[in-house]
KOLSEVO-997004 format. One line per field, with one value per residue (C-alpha): residue number from 1; residue in one letter; x, y, z. Coordinates in steps of 0.02 Angstrom, whole numbers, plus 50000, padded with zeros to 5 digits. Example, Ala and Ser with C-alpha at 12.3 -4.5 7.8 and 13.67 -1.06 7.14 Angstrom:
# KOLSEVO-997004
num = (1_2)
residu = (A_S)
east = (50615_50684)
north = (49775_49947)
up = (50390_50357)
//
This chain:
# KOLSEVO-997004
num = (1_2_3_4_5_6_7_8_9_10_11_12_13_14_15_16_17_18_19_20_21_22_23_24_25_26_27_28_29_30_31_32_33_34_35_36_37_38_39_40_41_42_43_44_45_46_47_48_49_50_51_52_53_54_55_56_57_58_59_60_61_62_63_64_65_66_67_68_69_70_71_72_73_74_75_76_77_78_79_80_81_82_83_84_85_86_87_88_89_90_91_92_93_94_95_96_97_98_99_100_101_102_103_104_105_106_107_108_109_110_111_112_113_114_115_116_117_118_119_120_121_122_123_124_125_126_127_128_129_130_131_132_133_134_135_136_137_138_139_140_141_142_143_144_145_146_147_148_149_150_151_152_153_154_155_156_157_158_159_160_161_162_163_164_165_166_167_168_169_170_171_172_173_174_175_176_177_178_179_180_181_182_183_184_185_186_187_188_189_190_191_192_193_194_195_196_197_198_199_200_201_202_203_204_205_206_207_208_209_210_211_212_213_214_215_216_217_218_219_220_221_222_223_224_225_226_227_228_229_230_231_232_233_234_235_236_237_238_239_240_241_242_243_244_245_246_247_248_249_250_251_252_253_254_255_256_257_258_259_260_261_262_263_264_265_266_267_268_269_270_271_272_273_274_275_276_277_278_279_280_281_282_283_284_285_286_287_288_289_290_291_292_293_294_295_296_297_298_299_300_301_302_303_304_305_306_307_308_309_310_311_312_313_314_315_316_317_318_319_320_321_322_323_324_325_326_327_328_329_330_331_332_333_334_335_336_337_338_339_340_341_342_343_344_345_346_347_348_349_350_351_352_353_354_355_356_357_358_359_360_361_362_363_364_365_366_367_368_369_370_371_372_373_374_375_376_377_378_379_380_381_382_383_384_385_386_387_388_389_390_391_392_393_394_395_396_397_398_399_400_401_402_403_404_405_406_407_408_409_410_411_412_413_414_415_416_417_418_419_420_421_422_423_424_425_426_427_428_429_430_431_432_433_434_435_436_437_438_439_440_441_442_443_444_445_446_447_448_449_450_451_452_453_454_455_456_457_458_459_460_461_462_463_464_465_466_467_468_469_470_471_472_473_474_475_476_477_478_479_480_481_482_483_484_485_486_487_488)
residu = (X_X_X_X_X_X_X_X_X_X_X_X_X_X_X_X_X_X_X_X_X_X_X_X_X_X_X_X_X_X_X_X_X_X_X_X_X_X_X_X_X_X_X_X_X_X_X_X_X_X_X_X_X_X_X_X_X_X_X_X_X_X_X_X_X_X_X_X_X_X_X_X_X_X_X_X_X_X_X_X_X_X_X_X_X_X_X_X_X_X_X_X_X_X_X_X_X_X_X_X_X_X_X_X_X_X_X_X_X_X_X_X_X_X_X_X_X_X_X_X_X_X_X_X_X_X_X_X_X_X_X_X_X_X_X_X_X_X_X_X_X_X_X_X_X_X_X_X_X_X_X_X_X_X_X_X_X_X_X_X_X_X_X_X_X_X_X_X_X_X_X_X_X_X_X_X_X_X_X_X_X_X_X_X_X_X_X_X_X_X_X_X_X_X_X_X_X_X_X_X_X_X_X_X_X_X_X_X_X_X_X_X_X_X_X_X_X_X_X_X_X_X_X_X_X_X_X_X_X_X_X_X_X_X_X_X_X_X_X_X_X_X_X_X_X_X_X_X_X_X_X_X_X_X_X_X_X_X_X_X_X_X_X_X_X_X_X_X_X_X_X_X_X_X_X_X_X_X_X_X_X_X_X_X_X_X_X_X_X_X_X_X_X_X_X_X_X_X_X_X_X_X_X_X_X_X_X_X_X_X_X_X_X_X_X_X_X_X_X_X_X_X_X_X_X_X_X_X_X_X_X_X_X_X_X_X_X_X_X_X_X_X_X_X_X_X_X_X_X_X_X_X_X_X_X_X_X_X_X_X_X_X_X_X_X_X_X_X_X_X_X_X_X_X_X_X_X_X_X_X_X_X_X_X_X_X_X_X_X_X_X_X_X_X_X_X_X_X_X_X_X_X_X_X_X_X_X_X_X_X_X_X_X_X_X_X_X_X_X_X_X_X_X_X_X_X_X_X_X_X_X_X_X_X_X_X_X_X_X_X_X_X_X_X_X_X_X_X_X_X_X_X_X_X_X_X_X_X_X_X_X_X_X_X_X_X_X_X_X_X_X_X_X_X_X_X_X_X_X_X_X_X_X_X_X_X_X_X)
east = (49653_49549_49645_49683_49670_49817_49739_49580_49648_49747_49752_49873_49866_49938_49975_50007_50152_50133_50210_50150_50132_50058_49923_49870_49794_49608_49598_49441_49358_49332_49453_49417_49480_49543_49420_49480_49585_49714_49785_49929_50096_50232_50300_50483_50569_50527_50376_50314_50258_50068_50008_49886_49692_49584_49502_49643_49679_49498_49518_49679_49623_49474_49579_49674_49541_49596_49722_49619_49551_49688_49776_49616_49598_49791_49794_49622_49694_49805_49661_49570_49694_49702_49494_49510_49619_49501_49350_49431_49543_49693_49869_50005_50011_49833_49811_49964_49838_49702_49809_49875_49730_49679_49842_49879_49696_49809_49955_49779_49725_49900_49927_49741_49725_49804_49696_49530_49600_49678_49507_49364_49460_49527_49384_49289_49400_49402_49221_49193_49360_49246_49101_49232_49296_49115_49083_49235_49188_49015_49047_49200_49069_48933_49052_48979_49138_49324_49327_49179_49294_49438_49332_49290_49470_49522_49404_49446_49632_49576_49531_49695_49780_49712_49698_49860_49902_49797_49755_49929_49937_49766_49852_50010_49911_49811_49960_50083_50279_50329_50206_50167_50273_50158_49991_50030_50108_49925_49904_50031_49965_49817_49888_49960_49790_49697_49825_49791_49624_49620_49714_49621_49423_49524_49566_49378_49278_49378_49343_49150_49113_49060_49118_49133_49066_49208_49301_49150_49147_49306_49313_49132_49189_49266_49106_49081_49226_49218_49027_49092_49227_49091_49012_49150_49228_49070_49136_49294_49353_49431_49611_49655_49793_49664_49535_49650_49695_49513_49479_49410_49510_49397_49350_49547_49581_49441_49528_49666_49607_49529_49661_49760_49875_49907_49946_49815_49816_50023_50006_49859_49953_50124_50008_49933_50105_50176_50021_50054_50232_50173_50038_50156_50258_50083_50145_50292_50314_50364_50489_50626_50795_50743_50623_50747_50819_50608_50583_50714_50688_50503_50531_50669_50584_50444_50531_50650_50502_50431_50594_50599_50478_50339_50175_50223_50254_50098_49978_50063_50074_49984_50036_50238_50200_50108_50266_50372_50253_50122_49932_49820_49748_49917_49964_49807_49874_50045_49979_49908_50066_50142_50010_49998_50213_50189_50046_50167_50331_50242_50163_50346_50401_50284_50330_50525_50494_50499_50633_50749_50696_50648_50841_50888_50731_50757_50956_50912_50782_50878_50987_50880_50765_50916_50951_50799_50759_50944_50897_50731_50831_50932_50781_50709_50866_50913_50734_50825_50751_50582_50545_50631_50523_50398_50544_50643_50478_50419_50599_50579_50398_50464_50617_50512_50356_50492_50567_50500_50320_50321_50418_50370_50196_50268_50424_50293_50209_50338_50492_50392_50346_50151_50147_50184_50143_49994_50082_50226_50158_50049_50211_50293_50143_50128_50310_50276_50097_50182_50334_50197_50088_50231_50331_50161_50094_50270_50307_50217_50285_50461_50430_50349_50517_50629_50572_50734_50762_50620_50714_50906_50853_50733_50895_51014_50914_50903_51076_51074_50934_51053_51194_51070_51000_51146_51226_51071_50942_50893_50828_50662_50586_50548_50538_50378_50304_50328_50500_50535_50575_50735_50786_50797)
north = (49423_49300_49204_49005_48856_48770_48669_48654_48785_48898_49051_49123_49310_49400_49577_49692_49666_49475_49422_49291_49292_49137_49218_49142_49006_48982_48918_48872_48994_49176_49155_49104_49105_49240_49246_49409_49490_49621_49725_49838_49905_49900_50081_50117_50212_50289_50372_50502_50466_50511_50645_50608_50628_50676_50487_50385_50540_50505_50316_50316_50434_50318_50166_50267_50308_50130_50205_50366_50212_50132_50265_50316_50122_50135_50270_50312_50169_50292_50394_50282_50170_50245_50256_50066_50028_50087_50024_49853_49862_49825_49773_49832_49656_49649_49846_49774_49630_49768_49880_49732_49632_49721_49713_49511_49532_49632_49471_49380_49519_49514_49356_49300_49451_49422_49255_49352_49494_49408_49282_49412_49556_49726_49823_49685_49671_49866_49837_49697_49789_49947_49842_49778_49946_49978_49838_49866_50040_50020_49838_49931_50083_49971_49841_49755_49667_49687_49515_49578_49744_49616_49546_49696_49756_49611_49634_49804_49731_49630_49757_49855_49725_49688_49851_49857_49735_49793_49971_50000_49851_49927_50082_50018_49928_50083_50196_50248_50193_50398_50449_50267_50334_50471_50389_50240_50373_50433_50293_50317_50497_50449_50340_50499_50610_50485_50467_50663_50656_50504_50630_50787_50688_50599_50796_50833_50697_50735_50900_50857_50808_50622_50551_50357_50333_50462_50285_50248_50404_50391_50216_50257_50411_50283_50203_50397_50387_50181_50231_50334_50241_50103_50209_50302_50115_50059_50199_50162_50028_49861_49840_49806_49702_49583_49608_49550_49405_49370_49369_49540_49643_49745_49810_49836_49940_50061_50076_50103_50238_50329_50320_50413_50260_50343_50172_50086_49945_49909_49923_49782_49667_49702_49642_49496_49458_49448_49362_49203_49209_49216_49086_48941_48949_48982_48826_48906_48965_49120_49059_48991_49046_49159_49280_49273_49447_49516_49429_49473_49652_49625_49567_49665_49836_49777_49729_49893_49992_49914_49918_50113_50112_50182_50103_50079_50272_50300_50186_50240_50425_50488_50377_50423_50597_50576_50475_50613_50745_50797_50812_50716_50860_50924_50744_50752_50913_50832_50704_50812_50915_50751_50693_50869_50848_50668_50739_50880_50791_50631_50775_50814_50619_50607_50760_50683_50499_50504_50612_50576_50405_50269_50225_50388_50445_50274_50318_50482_50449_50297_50421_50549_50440_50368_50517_50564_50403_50396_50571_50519_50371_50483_50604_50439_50375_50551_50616_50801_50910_50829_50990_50928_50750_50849_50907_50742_50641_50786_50777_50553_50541_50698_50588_50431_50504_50572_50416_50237_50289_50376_50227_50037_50042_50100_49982_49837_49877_49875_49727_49592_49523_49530_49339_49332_49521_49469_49343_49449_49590_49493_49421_49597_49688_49509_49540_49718_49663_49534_49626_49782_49662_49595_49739_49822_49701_49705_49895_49942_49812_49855_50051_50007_49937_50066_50216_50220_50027_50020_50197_50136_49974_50065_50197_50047_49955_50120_50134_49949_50012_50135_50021_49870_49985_50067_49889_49810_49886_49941_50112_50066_50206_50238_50055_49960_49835_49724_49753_49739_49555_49598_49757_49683)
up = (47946_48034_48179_48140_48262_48301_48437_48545_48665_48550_48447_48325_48301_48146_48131_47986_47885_47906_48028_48173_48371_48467_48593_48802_48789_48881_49042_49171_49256_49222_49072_48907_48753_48644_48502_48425_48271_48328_48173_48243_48158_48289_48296_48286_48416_48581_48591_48714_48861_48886_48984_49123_49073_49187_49155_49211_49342_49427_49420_49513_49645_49692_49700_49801_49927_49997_50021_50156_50226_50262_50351_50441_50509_50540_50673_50750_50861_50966_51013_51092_51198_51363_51323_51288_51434_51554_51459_51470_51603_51505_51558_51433_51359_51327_51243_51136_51066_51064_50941_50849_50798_50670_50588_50612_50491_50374_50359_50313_50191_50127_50083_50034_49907_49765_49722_49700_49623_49495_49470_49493_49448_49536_49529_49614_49744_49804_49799_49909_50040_50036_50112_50230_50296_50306_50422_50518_50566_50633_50733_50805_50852_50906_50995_51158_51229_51206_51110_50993_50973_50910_50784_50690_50713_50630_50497_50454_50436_50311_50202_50264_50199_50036_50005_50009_49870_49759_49755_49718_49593_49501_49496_49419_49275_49227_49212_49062_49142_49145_49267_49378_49535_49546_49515_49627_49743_49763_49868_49979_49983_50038_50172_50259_50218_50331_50450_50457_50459_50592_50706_50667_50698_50846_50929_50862_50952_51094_51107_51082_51271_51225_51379_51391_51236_51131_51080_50994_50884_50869_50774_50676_50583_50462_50381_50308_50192_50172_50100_49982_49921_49910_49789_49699_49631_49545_49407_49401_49241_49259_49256_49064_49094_49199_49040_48909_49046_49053_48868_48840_48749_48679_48848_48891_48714_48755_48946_48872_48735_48884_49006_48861_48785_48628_48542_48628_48480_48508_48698_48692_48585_48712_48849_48758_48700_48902_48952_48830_48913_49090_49042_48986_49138_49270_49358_49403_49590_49652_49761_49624_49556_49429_49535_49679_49666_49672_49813_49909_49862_49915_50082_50124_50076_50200_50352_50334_50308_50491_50574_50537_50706_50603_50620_50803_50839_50745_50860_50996_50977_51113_51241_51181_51223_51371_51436_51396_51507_51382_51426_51340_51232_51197_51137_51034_50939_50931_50855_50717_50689_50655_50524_50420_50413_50336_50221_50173_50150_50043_49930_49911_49892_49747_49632_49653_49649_49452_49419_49556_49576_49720_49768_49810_49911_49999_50048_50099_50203_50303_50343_50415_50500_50597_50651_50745_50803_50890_50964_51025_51114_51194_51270_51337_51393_51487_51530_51476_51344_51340_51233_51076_51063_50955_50837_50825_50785_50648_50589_50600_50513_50355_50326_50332_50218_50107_50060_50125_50159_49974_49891_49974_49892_49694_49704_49760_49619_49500_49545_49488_49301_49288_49300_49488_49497_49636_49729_49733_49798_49935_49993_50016_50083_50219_50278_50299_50392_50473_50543_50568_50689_50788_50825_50884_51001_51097_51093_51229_51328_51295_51307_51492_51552_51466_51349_51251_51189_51051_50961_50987_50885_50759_50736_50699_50571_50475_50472_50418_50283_50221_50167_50088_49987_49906_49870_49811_49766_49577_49517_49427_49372_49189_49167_49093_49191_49037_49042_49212_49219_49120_49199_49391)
//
């Protein structure tokens, strides 16, 4: 049945069995309007959720490669700041705007992402943040002055921080509700792989003999995996949620045929359906009564996730060991004990997150992270058992991978309805950025005048973590994303 007019800008849509559904209107732009017949019977009942094909498998672990990047980016930093202090004669103050520049370019990535992923799409976007990781890598290499070394910090930030919003949110819109946790998990695992293999080239090019010009190494190793995620994305598809947004849904129902929707028809016409919802109210802001519950959960889960200490252990691994006694080559190897446990314990994260799901990985881990934390205080505090550091901080960053690291990208992905589904997650992935940046550029500075303040504050907001969480927050998984704006 051919679609009737009931306006300039307007479509009507029947399906079989006769019955009517108004469809998104056009709008400027990339969008246009829906000139197309969809012929679907709505199915009864539940229906099994699809297994994972080896098509929408592939597509979720390049979009995740962001993710290598981004954890790569993230800590090569604490190999090279003693390098960097010298190189620059640094104060404390100074390496602390050295390690956080590139992240006050993630709060920019953040925040300006969700704009041109939702206009030129998501694969366009991990295109144009591979070229950026790219960039980032070989100015940072190739830098000539300290303020020319900020630059391309900040640029490879950028991309951190875009990559951020929408890896994850790609990921989320290519994946069947049953097994989204774990696909959009892959991110997260990927986070901790190059974390790992930041670490592991950082003990490498130190090992090598480069002299003053190991730093250098150090920060171009990156533009070998940013190439090749440059190249893996061109294969990747579109997001079909963003195709059917964009007035192709003919594109989106053969995505979603080959990512293995098994009523790839129905699923199109539940999009289409959510997208002439979200389009009548488009004016709407995201800060307003009715999304306040998402919001708070979005900005809460990010500056919890900071407070935990985490980013600022990471970029300061070496130099926390090397306060505590350790050489700098044993802090090197440390450093990559600590990465392979985060690899390890996300890998375990992930095959739990759907099954047990994101509240109770989060509760456990706010209590276990506490825990070390409050010991690593105390070693500080005492100077005694300098010996145990290494086992309190494997013991901090398991508990952490295991439950915040594992869940802050998914439930990002997830809390909000897909009509503030950018925005929203650019304003949780900001906060963290935000709160990451900050609590950064002043750590070393506090850790210089006493070693144990920074972990007795990071140990109390986890306990604070533990009991927001259990009186707030809701269990999501096995939710559509369709449905989630009645389930929160």
């Amino acid at each position: 049945m051919a679609p009737s007019r009931t306006g300039p800008f307007k479509r009507r849509l029947t399906y079989e069995g006769g019955a009517a559904f108004p469809q998104a209107s056009a709008v400027s732009g990339p969008h246009c309007c829906f000139n197309w017949t969809l012929v679907s019977t709505i199915a009864t009942g539940r229906t099994k959720a699809p297994a994972v094909n080896l098509y929408l498998l592939r597509s979720s672990l390049v979009a995740a490669l962001g993710g290598l990047l981004f954890g790569f980016d993230t800590a090569v930093i604490s190999g090279t700041t003693r390098a960097l202090s010298e190189a620059f004669s640094l104060s404390p103050a100074m390496l602390g705007v050295t390690v956080s520049a590139a992240l006050w370019g993630t709060v920019l990535g953040s925040l300006s992402a969700g704009l041109p992923s939702d206009r030129y799409g998501r694969r366009s976007c991990l295109t144009a943040l591979g070229a950026l990781y790219l960039t980032s890598a070989l100015g940072c290499a190739l830098a000539w002055n300290w303020p020319g070394l900020l630059a391309f910090r900040a640029i490879g930030g950028l991309a951190i921080g875009a990559s951020s919003v929408v890896g994850p949110m790609y990921i989320a819109e290519i994946s069947p509700p049953a097994k989204r946790g774990r696909l959009v998990g892959l991110f997260q695992m990927n986070v901790v792989v190059g974390i790992l293999i930041a670490y592991l080239s950082n003990y490498l090019v130190a090992a090598g003999g480069f002299g003053a010009s190991e730093w250098r190494w150090k920060f171009g190793v990156l533009a070998i995996p940013a190439g090749a995620f440059l190249l893996a994305v061109l294969a990747v598809p579109e997001s079909p949620r963003w195709l059917v947004s964009a007035g192709r849904p003919e594109e989106a129902r053969e995505v979603l045929r080959r990512v293995g929707e098994p009523n790839a028809d129905q699923e199109l016409q539940k999009i289409a359906e959510t997208l002439h919802r979200d389009r009548q109210r488009r004016s709407e802001p995201l800060f307003q009564i009715r999304y306040r519950k998402p919001v708070l959960l979005a900005v809460s889960i990010g500056i919890f996730n900071q407070l935990s200490g985490i980013n600022a252990i990471l970029y300061y691994l070496n130099d926390i060991f090397e306060r505590a006694g350790f050489s700098k080559v044993s802090s090197d190897m440390q450093a990559v004990a600590i990465g392979f446990t985060n690899l390890v314990f996300t890998l375990i994260a992930m095959s739990l997150i759907d099954r047990l799901g994101r509240k109770k990985l989060l509760l456990a881990g706010a209590v276990g992270t506490a825990l070390c934390l409050g010991g690593v205080a105390l070693i500080f505090a005492t100077g005694s058992h300098p010996e145990l550091l290494v086992w309190l901080l494997v013991g901090f960053i398991a508990s952490f991978a295991f439950s915040q690291g594992a869940v802050i990208w998914v439930y990002l992905s997830e809390v909000f309805p897909n009509l503030v589904r950018a925005k929203g997650q650019s304003l949780g992935s900001f906060t963290h950025w935000f709160m990451n940046a900050a609590i950064s550029a002043v750590f070393p500075v506090m850790a210089a005048r006493s070693g144990a303040a920074p972990f007795f504050g990071f140990a109390l907001m986890m306990g604070v973590q533990f009991f927001v969480v259990l009186a707030t927050y809701p269990e999501t998984k096995g939710v559509s994303l369709e449905e989630m704006e009645h389930h929160i």
